[in-house]
Structures are given as structure tokens and as C-alpha cells.
DOVEXBA-830420 format. One record per atom (N, C-alpha, C): atom name; residue number from 1; x, y, z negated. Coordinates in Angstrom, 2 decimals. Layout:
# DOVEXBA-830420
CA  NUM  X  Y  Z
...
//
This chain:
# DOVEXBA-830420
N  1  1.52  -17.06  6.02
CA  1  0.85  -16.16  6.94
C  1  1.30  -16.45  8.37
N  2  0.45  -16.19  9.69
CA  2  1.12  -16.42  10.68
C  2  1.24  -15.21  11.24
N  3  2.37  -15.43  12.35
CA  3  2.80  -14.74  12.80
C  3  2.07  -13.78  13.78
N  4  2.16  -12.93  13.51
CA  4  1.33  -11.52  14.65
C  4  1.70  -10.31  15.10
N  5  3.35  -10.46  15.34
CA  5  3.18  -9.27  15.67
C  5  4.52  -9.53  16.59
N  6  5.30  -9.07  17.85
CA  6  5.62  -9.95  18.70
C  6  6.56  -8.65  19.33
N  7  7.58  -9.66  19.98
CA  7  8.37  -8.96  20.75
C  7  8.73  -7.59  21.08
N  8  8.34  -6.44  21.51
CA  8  8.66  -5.32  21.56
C  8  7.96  -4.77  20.37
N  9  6.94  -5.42  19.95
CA  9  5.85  -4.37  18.73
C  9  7.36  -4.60  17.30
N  10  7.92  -6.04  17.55
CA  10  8.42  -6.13  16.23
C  10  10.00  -5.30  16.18
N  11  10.81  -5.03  16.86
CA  11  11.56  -4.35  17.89
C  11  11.23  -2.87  17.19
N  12  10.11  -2.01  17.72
CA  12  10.15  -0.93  17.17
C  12  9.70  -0.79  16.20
N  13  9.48  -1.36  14.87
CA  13  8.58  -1.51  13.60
C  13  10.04  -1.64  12.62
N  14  11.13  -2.03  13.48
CA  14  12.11  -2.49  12.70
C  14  13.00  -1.19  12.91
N  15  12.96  -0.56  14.29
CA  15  13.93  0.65  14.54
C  15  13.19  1.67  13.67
N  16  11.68  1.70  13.74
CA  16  11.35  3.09  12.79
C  16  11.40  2.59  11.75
N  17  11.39  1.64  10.91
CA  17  11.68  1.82  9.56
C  17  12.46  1.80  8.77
N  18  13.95  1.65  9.74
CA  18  15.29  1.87  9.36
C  18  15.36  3.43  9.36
N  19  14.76  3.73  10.75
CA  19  14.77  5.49  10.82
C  19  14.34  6.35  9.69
N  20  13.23  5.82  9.34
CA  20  12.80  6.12  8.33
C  20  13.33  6.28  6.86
N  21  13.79  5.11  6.56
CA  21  14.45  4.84  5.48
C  21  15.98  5.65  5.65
N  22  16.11  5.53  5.95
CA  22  17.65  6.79  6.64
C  22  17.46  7.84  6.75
N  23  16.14  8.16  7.17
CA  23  15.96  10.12  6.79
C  23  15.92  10.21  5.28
N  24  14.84  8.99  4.63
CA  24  14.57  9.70  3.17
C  24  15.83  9.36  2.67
N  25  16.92  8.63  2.94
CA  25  18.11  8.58  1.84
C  25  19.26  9.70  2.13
N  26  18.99  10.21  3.43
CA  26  19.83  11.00  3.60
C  26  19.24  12.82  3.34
N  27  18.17  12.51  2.96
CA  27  17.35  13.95  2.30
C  27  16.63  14.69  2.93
N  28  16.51  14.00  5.09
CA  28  15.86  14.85  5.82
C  28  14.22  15.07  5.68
N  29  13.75  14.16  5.46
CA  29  12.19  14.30  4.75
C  29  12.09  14.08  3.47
N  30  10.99  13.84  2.72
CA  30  11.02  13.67  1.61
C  30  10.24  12.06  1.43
N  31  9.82  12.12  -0.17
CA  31  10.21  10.66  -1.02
C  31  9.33  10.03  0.45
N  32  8.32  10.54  0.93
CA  32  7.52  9.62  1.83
C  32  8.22  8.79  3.42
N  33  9.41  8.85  3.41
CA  33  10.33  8.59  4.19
C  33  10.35  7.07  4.07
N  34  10.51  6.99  2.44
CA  34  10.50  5.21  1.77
C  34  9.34  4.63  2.57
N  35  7.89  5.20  2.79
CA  35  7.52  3.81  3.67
C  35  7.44  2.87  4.66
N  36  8.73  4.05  5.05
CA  36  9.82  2.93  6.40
C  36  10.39  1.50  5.80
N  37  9.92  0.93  4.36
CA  37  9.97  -0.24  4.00
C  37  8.83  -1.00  5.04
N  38  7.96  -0.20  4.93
CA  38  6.74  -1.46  5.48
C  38  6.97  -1.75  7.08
N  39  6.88  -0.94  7.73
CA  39  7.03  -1.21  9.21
C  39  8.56  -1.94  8.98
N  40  9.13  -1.80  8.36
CA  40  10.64  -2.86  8.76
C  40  10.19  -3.95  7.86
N  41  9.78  -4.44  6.99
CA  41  9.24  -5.60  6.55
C  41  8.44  -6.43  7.38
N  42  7.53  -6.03  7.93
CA  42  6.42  -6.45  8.79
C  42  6.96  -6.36  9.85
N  43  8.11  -5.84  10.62
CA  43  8.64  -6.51  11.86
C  43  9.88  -7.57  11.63
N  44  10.28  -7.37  10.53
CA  44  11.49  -8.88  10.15
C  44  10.44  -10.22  10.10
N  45  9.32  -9.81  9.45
CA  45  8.59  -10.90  8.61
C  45  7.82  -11.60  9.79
N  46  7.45  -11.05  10.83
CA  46  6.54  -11.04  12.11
C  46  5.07  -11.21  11.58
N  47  4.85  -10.42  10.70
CA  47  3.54  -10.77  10.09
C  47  2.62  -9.19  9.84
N  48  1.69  -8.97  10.26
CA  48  1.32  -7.96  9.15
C  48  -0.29  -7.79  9.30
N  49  -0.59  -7.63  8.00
CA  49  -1.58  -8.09  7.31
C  49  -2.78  -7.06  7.94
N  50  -2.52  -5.48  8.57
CA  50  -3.84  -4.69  9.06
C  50  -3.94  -5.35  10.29
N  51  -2.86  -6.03  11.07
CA  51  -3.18  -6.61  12.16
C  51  -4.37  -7.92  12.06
N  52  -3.93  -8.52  11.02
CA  52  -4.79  -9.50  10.29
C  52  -6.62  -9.13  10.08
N  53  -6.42  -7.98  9.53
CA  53  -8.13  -7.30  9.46
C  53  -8.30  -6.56  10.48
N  54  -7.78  -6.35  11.28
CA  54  -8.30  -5.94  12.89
C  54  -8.59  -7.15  13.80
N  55  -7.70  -7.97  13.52
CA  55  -7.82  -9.14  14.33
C  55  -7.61  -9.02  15.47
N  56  -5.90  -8.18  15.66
CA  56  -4.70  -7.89  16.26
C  56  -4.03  -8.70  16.79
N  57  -3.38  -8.91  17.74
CA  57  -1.93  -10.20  17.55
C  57  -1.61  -9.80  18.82
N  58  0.14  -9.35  18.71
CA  58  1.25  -8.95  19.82
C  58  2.03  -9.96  19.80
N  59  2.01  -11.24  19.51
CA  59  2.48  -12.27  19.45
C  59  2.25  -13.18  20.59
N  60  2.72  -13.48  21.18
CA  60  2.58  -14.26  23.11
C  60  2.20  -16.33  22.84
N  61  3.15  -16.03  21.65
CA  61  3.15  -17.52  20.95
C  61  1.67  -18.05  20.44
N  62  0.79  -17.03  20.10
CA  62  -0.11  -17.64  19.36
C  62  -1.53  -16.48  19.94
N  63  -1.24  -16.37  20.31
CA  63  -2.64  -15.89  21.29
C  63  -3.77  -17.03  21.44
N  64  -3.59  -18.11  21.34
CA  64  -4.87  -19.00  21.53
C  64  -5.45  -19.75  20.02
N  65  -4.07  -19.55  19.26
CA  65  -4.18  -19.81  17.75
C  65  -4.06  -19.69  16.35
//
């Protein structure tokens, strides 16, 4: 997959879904806390796939390709 999602977007995708994942283990929200997996996956991975079917890209690198 290429990469699409870039510098500050990947930055906070990674802070909320640690946040996330840290409320639901620590009991402040509930089970729906866990899908602070995806936004921290998809900002480690620099990839993510609704950006893909929007035909999105915060990526500076690949803006022409």
C-alpha cells in the first residue's frame, strides 16, 4: 500500500490512539475505547485505506504519485 497519510496527520492518529487505548484499559470509557487500535495503526503504518477511497493524501512525498 502506499503511503498517505503524512507528517502532522500521522503525529496525531498515533497520540489519539494511544489516548484511546489508555482510557479503555484504564476503565475511563468503555470496550469502544479499543478502536484507538486503528488510528494508531494507520499512523505507524502511514497508510490508511478511507483515505484511499476518498482519494485523500497528507503525505508531501507523494502528492504527484
Amino acid at each position: 500500500m502506499k503511503t498517505n497519510v503524512g507528517g502532522i496527520d500521522k503525529i496525531l492518529r498515533i497520540v489519539a490512539g494511544i489516548a484511546l487505548i489508555a482510557m479503555a484499559a484504564m476503565g475511563i470509557v468503555g470496550a469502544w475505547g479499543w478502536v484507538g487500535v486503528v488510528p494508531l495503526l494507520t499512523g505507524l503504518f502511514g497508510t490508511c485505506p478511507a483515505y484511499t477511497l476518498l482519494g485523500l493524501n497528507t503525505c508531501p512525498l507523494n502528492k504527484n504519485g
